[in-house]
C-alpha positions as CSV (number, residue, x, y, z in Angstrom):
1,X,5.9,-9.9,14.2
2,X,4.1,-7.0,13.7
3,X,3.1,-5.0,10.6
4,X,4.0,-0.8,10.9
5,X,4.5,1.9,8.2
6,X,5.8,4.7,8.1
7,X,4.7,7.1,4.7
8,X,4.7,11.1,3.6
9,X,2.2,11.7,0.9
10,X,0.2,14.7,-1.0
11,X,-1.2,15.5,2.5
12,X,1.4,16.1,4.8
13,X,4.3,17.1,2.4
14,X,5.0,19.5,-0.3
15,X,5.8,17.8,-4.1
16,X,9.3,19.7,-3.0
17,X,10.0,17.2,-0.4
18,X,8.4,14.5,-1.9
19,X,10.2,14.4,-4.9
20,X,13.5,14.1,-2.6
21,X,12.2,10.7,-1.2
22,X,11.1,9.2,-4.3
23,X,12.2,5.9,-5.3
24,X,12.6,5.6,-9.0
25,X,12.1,2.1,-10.4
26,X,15.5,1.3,-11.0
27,X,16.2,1.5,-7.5
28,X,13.4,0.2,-6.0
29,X,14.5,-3.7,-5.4
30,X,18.0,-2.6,-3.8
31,X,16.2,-0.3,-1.2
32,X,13.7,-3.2,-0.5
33,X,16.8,-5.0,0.3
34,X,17.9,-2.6,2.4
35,X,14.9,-1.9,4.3
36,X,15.1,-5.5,5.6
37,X,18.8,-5.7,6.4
38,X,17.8,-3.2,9.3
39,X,17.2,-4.8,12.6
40,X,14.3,-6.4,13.6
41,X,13.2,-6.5,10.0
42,X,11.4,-9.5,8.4
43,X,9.9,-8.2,5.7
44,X,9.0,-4.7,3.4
45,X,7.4,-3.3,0.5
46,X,8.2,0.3,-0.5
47,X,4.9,2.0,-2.3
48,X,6.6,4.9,-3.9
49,X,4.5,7.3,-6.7
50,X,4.2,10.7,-7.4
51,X,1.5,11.4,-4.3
52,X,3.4,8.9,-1.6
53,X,6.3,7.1,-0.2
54,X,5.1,4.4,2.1
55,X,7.4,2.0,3.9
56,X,5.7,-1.4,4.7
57,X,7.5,-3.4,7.2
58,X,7.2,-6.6,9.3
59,X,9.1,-6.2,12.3
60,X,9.7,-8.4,15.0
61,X,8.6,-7.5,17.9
62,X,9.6,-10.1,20.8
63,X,6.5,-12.7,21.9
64,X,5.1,-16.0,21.8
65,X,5.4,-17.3,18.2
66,X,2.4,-19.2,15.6
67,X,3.1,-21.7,13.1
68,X,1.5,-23.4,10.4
69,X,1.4,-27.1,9.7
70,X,5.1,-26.9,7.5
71,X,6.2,-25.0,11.3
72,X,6.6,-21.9,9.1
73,X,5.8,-18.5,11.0
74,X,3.0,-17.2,10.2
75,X,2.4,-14.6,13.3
76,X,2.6,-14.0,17.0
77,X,1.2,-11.6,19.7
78,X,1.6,-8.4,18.3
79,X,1.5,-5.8,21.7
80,X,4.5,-3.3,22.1
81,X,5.2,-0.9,24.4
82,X,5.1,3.0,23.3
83,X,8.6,3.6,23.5
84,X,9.2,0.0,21.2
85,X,7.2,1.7,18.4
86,X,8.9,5.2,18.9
87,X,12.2,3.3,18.2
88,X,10.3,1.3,15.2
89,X,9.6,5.2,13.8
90,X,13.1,6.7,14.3
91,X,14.9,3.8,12.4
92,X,12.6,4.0,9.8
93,X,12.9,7.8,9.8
94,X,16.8,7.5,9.9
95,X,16.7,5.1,7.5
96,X,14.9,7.0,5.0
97,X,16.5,10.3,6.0
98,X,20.2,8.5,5.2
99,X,19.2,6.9,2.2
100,X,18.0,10.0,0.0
101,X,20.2,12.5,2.2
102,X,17.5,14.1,3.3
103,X,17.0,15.9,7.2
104,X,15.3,13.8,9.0
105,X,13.9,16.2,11.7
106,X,12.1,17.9,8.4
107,X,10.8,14.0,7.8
108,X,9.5,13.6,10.9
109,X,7.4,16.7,10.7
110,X,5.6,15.6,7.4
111,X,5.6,11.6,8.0
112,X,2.7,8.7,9.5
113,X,3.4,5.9,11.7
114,X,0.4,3.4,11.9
115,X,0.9,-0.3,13.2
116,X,-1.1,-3.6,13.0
117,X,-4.9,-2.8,12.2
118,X,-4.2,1.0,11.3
119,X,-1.3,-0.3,8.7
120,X,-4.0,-2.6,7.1
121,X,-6.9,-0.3,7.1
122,X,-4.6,2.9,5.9
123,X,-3.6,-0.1,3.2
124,X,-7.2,-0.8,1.8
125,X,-7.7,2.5,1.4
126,X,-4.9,3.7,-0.7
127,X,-5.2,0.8,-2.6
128,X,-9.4,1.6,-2.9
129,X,-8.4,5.3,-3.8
130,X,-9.7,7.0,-0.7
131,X,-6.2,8.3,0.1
132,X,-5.4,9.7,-3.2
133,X,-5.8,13.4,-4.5
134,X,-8.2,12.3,-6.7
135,X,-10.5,10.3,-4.8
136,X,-10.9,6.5,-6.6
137,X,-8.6,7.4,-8.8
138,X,-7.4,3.6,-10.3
139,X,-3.5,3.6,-10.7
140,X,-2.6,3.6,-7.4
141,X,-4.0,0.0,-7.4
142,X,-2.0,-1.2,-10.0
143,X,1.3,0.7,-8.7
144,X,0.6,-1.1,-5.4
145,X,0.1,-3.9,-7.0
146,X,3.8,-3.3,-9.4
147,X,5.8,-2.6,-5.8
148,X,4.1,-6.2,-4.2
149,X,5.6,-8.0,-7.0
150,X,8.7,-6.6,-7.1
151,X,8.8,-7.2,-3.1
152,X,7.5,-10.7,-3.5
153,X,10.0,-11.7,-5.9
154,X,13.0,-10.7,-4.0
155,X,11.5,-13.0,-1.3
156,X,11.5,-9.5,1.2
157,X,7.1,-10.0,1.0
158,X,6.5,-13.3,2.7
159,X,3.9,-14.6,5.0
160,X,2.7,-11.3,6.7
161,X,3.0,-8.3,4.1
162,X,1.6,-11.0,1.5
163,X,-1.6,-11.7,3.9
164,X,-2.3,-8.0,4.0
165,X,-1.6,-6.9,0.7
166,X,-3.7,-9.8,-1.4
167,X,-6.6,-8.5,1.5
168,X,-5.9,-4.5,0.5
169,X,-6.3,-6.4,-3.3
170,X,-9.7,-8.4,-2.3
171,X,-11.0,-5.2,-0.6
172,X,-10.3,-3.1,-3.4
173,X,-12.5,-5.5,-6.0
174,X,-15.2,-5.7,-3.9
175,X,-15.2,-1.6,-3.5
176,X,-14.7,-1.3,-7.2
177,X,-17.6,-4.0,-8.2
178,X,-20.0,-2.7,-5.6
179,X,-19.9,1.2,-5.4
180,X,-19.7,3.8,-8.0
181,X,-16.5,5.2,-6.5
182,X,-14.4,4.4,-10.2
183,X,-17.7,6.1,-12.3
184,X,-17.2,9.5,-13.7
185,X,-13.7,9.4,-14.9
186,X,-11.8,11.5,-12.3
187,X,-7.8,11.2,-12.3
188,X,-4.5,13.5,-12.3
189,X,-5.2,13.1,-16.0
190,X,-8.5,14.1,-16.7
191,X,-7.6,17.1,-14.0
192,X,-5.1,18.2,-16.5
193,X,-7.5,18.6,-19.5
194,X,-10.0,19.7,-17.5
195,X,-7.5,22.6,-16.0
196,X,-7.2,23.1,-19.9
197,X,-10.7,23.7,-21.2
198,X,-10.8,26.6,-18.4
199,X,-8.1,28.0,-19.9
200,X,-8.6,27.4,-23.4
201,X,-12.1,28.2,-24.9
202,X,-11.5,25.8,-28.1
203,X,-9.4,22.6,-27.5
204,X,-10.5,21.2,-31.0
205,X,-8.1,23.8,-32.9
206,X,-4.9,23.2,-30.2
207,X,-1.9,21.4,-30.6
208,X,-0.5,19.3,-27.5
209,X,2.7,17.8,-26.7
210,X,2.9,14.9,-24.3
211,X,6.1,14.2,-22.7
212,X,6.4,10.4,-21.7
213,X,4.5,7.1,-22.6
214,X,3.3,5.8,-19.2
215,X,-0.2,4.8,-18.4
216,X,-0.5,8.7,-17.3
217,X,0.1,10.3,-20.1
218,X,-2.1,7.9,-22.6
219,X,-5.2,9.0,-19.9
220,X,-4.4,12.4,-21.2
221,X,-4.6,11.7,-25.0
222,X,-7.4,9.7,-24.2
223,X,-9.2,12.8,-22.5
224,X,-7.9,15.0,-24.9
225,X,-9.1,13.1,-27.8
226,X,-12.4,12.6,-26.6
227,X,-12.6,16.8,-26.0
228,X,-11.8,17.1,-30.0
229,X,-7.5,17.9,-29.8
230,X,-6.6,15.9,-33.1
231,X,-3.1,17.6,-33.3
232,X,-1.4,15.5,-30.3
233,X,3.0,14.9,-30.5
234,X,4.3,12.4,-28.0
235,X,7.6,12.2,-26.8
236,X,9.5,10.0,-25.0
237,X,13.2,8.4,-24.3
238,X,12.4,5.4,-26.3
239,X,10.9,6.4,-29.6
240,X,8.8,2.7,-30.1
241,X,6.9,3.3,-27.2
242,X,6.4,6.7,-28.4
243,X,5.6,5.5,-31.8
244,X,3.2,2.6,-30.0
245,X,1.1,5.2,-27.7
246,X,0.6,7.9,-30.5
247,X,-0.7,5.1,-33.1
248,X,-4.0,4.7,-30.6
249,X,-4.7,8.4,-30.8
250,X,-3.6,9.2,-34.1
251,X,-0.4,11.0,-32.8
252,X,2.9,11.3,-33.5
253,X,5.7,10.1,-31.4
254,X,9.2,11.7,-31.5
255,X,12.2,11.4,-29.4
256,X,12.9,13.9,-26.4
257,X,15.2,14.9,-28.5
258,X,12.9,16.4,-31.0
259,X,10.9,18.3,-27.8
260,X,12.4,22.0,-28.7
261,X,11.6,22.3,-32.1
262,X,8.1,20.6,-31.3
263,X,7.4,22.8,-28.6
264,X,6.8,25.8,-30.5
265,X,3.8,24.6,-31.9
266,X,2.7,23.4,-28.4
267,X,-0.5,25.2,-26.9
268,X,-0.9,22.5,-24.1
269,X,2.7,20.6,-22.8
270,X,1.9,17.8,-20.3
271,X,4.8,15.8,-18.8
272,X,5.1,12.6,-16.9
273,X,7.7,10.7,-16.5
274,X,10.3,8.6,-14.3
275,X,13.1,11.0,-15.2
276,X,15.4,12.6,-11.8
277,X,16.1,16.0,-13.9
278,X,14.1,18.3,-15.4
279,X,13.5,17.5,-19.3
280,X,12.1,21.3,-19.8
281,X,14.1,24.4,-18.6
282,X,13.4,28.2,-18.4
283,X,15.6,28.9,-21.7
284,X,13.6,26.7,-23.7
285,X,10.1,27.5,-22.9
286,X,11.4,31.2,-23.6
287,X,12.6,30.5,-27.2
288,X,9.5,28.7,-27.7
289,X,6.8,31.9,-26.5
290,X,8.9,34.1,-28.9
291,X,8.7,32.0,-31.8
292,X,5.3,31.9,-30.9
293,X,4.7,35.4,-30.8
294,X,3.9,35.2,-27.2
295,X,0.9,32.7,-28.0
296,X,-0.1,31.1,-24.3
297,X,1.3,28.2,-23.6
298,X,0.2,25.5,-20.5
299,X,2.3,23.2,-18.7
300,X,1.1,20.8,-16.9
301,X,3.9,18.7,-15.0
302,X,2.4,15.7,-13.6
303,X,5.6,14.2,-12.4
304,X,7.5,13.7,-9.0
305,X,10.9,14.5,-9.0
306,X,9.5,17.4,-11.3
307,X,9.8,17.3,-15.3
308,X,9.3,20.9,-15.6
309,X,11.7,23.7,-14.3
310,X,9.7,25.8,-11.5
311,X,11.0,29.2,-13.2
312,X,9.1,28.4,-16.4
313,X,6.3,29.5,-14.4
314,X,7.9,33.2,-14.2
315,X,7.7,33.2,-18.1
316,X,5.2,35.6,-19.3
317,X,2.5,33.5,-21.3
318,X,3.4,30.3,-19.7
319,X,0.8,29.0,-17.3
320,X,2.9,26.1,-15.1
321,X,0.9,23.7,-12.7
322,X,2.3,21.0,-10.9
323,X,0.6,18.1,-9.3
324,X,-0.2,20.4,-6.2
325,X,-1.3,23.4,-8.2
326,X,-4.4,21.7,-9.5
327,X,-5.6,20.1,-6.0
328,X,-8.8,22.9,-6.6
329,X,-9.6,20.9,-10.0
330,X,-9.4,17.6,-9.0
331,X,-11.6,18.5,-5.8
332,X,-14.5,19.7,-7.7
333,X,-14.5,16.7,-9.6
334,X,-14.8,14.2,-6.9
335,X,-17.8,15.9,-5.4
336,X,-20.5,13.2,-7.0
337,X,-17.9,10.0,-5.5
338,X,-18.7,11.1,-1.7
339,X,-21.7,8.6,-1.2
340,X,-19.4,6.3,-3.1
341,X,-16.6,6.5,-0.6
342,X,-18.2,6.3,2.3
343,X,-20.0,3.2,1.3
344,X,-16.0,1.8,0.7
345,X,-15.4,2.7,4.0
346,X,-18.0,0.6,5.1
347,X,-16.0,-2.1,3.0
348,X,-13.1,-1.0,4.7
349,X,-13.9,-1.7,7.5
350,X,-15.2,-5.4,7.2
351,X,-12.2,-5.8,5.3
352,X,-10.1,-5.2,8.4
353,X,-12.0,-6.9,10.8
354,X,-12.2,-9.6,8.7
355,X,-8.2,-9.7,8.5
356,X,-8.0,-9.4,12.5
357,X,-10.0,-12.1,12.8
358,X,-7.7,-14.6,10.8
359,X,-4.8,-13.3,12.6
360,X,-6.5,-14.1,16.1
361,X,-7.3,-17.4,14.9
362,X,-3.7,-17.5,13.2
363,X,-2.6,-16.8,17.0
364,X,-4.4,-20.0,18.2
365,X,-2.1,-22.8,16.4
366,X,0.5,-22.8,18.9
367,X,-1.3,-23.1,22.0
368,X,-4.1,-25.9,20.1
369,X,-0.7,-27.6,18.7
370,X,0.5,-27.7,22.2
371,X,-2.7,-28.6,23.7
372,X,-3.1,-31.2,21.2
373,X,0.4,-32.6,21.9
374,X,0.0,-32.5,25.7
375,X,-2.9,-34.7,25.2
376,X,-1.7,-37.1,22.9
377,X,1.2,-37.6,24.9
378,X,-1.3,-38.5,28.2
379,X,-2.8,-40.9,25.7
380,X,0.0,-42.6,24.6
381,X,1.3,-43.2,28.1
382,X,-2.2,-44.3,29.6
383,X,-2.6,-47.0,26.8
384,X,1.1,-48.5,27.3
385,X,-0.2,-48.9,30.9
386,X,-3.4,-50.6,29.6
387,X,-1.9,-52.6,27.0
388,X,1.0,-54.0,29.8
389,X,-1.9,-54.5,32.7
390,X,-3.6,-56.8,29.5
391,X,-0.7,-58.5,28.6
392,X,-0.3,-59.8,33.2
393,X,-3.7,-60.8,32.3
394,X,-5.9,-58.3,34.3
395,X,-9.5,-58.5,33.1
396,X,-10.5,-56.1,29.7
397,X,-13.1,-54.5,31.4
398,X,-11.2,-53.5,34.8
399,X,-8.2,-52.2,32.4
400,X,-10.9,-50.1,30.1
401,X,-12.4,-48.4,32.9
402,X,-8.8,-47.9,34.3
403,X,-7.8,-46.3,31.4
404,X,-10.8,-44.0,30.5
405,X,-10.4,-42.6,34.9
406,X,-6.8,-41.9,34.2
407,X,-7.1,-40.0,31.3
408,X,-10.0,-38.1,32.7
409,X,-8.1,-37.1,35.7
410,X,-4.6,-36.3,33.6
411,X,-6.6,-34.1,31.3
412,X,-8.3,-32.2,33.5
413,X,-6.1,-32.0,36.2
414,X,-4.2,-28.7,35.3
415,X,-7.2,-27.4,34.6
416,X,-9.0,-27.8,37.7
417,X,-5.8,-26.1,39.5
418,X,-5.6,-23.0,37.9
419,X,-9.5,-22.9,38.4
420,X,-9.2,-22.9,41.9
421,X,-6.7,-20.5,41.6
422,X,-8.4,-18.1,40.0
423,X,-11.4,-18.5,42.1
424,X,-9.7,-17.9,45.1
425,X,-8.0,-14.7,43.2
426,X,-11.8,-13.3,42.4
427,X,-11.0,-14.2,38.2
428,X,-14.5,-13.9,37.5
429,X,-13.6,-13.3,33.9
430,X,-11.6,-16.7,33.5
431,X,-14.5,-18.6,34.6
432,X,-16.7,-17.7,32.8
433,X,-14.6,-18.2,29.8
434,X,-13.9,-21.4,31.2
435,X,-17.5,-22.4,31.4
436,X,-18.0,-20.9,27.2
437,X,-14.8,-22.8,26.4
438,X,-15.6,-26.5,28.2
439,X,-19.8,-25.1,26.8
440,X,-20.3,-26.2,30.5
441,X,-23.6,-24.1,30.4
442,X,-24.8,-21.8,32.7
């Protein structure tokens, strides 16, 4: 087995594209399913948010097999030839392309492949926040954390994808108990209102409109609250949860229903949610600026597939951004978490050596369980002998020092051979590991 992944994110890919190769929740455990019908597939977890679409996969790469004590597999050598991995890439790529319908010579142009120690290192730190827009931003944790579960209880994350991804979690609580990299509240969210007081000079006297009741949006009442906005309307499909969120911030909550008639009286409009079509068109944001007398208006659409029509931003006194467009706002706030991440890194990096180390020692049990086995069986067969030279009446002491040579010279006899051998062959190298292994000293 071996692990690989194959991922577009914020970095190499547009919000365009990665819209197209989203995986909404409702779909999420029959692609997980699907991902490990493919061949050579053991196991997968799909990470899919509005920044990244990551495929993690266990595939099996051909080699000498590990078990535990139940005999379950639990890893194996994990080498692979260039071309094995290109094919690894180009069936995920296929895969993914066929799946959303989308080309997949444009995929291949935007996309990552790591495998083995790169997979778990490129892991820690998305799960640490080091590979988000906003750097230690915390929800990526707990959306990793959402898309292990749903993986684990379909029984697609077993041995392998569960080892790494409960070591991405451990790394990720040591890096958030022992830097500063989650101080200073720095998210998508507090971007937003940030992006806001540039543009508004007063936020106390403005009236926003949230669209959605995810952990997202209550970040933005929460930042928005705390700048003074007391005049805050959330809506969402479900009008409970609506209801639920607003009660926390003293807000209102309506249906989606209710967003035209709301939106007039909307000086900030910030959107997030799981829909696939746009919940806010050109014609609507139109009717709303005129009733408003052509009062600004900013939109903030922090969703992926997008909740906001891209022509609203031709409107005249409607200021659109998208997760991309405020890259620039989230950057200057992440200045004062640089000492931080690099200090993570350092965490990182244990972290991974740490989880090579287990797996090397994981790649042991075979060979000791054979070894163990090959002895007990010259054991076995040297004390029948004794026991049968006893019973002719041969003297104790003659069959004990019988039995100690003879299981000497069987254990050490294959050994000895391929000692010689690789002497004669100039194997300095297995020598002197021979001498560490038997501690035969200098």
């Amino acid at each position: 087995m071996a692990l690989v992944l194959l991922g577009i994110n914020h970095n190499t890919a547009n919000v365009s594209l990665r819209e197209q190769v989203a995986f909404p929740p409702e779909k999420m455990a029959d692609a997980m399913q699907r991902v490990t019908a493919l061949e050579h597939v053991r196991e997968a977890v799909i990470v899919s948010t509005c920044n990244r679409t990551e495929l993690y996969v266990d595939v099996d790469l051909g080699g000498p097999v590990a078990a535990d004590a139940e005999g379950t597999v639990v890893s194996q050598d994990q080498g692979a030839d260039p071309e094995r991995l290109q094919f690894e890439q180009h069936k995920l790529l296929s895969w993914l392309s066929q799946y959303h319908g989308v080309d997949v010579a444009e995929l291949s142009t935007c996309s990552y492949f790591h495998w083995r120690d790169d997979v778990i290192r490129h892991l820690m730190r998305v799960a640490c926040g080091l590979d988000s827009m906003v750097l230690g931003e915390p929800q990526i944790l707990g959306q990793i954390k959402s898309a292990y579960a749903v993986a684990k209880e379909l029984g697609v994350a077993r041995a392998e994808l569960s080892r790494a991804f409960q070591e991405a979690f451990s790394i990720a609580k040591e890096v958030r108990t022992d830097t500063a990299i989650g101080e200073n509240p720095v998210s998508v969210a507090y971007a937003a209102v940030t992006l806001a007081e540039q543009i508004f000079s007063d936020l106390g006297s403005l009236h926003a409109l949230l669209i959605g009741a995810g952990h997202t949006i209550e970040l933005v009442a929460r930042h928005l609250t705390d700048r003074g906005v007391r005049s805050i309307v959330v809506a969402n499909r479900t009008l409970q949860n609506a209801v639920k969120l607003g009660e926390k911030f003293g807000a209102r909550g309506v249906l989606l229903s209710d967003i035209p008639e709301e939106l007039e009286r909307a000086d900030i409009v910030v959107s997030s949610t799981n829909s696939q079509l746009p919940l806010l068109g050109k014609g609507a944001v139109e009717r709303a600026i005129k009733k408003r007398r052509h009062k600004p208006m900013l939109l903030v659409d922090l969703a992926v597939p997008r909740d906001i029509e891209p022509e609203v931003g031709q409107i005249s006194d409607a200021y659109l951004y998208s997760v991309d467009d405020i890259r620039d706002v989230i950057e200057d706030n992440v200045k004062s978490r640089a000492l931080a991440a690099e200090q993570a890194s350092a965490i990182i990096e244990r972290g991974v050596e740490e989880y090579l180390r287990q797996l090397r020692a994981l790649n042991a049990v075979a060979t000791l369980r054979a070894f163990r086995e090959k002895a007990d069986q010259t054991r076995q067969l040297e004390l029948e002998k004794a026991l049968k030279a006893l019973e002719k009446g041969m003297p104790a002491e003659q069959v004990l020092e019988a039995l100690a040579r003879s299981i000497t010279n069987k254990l050490i006899h294959a050994p000895s051979v391929q000692m010689k051998k690789a002497s004669a062959e100039g194997r300095e190298d297995l020598m002197r590991l021979t001498q560490e292994l038997f501690e035969l000293g200098e």
